[in-house]
Each structure stands twice: as structure tokens, then as C-alpha cells.
C-alpha positions in Angstrom: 88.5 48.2 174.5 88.9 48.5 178.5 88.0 52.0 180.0 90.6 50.4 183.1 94.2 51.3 182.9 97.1 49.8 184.5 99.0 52.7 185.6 102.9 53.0 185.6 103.5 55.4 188.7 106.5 57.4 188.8 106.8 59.5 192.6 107.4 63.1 191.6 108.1 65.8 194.5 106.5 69.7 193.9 106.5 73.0 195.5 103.5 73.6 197.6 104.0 77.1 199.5 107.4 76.4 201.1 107.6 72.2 201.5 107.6 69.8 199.1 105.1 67.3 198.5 105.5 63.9 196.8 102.5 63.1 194.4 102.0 60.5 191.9 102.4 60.8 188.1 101.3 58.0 185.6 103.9 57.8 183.0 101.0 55.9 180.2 98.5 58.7 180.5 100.7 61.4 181.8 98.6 62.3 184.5 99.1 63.4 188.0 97.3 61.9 191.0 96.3 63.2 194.1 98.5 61.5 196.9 96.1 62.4 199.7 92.9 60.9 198.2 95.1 57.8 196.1 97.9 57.4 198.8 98.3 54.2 197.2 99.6 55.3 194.3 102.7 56.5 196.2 103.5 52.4 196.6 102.9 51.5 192.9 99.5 50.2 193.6 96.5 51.2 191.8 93.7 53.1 193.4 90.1 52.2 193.5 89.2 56.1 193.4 91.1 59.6 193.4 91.7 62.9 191.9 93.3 63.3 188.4 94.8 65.9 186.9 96.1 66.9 183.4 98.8 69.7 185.0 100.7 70.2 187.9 98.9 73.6 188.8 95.7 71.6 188.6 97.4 69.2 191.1 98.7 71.7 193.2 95.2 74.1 193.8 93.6 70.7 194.6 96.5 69.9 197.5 95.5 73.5 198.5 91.9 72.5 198.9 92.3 69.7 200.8 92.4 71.6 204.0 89.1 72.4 203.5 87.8 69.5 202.3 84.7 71.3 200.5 83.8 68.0 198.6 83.3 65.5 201.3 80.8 68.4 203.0 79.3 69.0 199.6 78.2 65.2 199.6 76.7 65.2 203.1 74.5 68.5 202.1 73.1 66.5 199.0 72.5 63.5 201.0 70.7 65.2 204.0 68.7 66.9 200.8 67.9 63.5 199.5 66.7 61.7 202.2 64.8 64.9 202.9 63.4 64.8 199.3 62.5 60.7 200.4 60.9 61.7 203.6 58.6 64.4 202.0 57.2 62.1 199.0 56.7 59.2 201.6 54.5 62.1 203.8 52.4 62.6 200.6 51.0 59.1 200.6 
């Protein structure tokens, strides 16, 4: 058994406030991927990361978030706390 899939995209267009937005649906595990994180999905390709979703509201609070991008600033906080952490234990020495 393979925990890799080889997804079958099919570009699907949904509401978000008064636009459209084309985002990516895989018709083998009927899930929805974020275009913005996986734009390569969009082409047919497979991504080597993204967003995943089980519903289109899912899908479409994530698009929402995008513009405020909490995620890539929640990773920079735990590095800066990390290497903190690193430089604190290498003081105690």
C-alpha cells in the first residue's frame, strides 16, 4: 500500500464574496485543493504540498484566510522560538 495518490484534477469555479475563483477538485478522493498554495493543480500536475479539504465551505474560509496569511507568520514565531530555545541551552554550557 502507497500513502501517494495520483490525483485526477477536475477545475471547478466557486463563489467567493462576489467573483468566482477556480480551485481544484480530485475526482479519486473527492477532495478540493487550494489553488493558491497547489497552483499546479490548476494544470493537471501534482503538487508537492498544499491545502486539502473535504467541503467546499472548508475550501472557501481557507481562500478567505489567505489574505492574512496567519500560517506562514505562525511558522516564523516558532522558529525565532526555537532557535531562541537553541541559543539558551548552548549559554548553559
Amino acid at each position: 500500500m502507497t500513502s501517494r495518490w495520483i490525483p485526477r484534477w477536475e477545475v471547478r469555479k466557486i463563489k467567493l464574496n462576489q467573483r468566482e475563483e477556480e480551485v481544484c477538485f480530485d475526482l479519486e478522493t473527492k477532495m478540493f485543493a487550494c489553488p493558491r498554495c497547489s497552483p499546479i493543480c490548476l494544470k493537471g500536475g501534482i503538487p508537492d504540498s498544499g491545502s486539502y479539504f473535504f467541503n467546499e465551505k472548508d475550501l472557501t474560509e481557507h481562500l478567505l484566510a489567505h489574505k492574512y496569511s496567519l500560517w506562514t507568520k505562525r511558522r516564523v514565531q516558532e522558529r525565532e522560538q526555537e532557535e531562541e530555545e537553541e541559543e539558551t541551552e548552548g549559554n548553559e554550557d
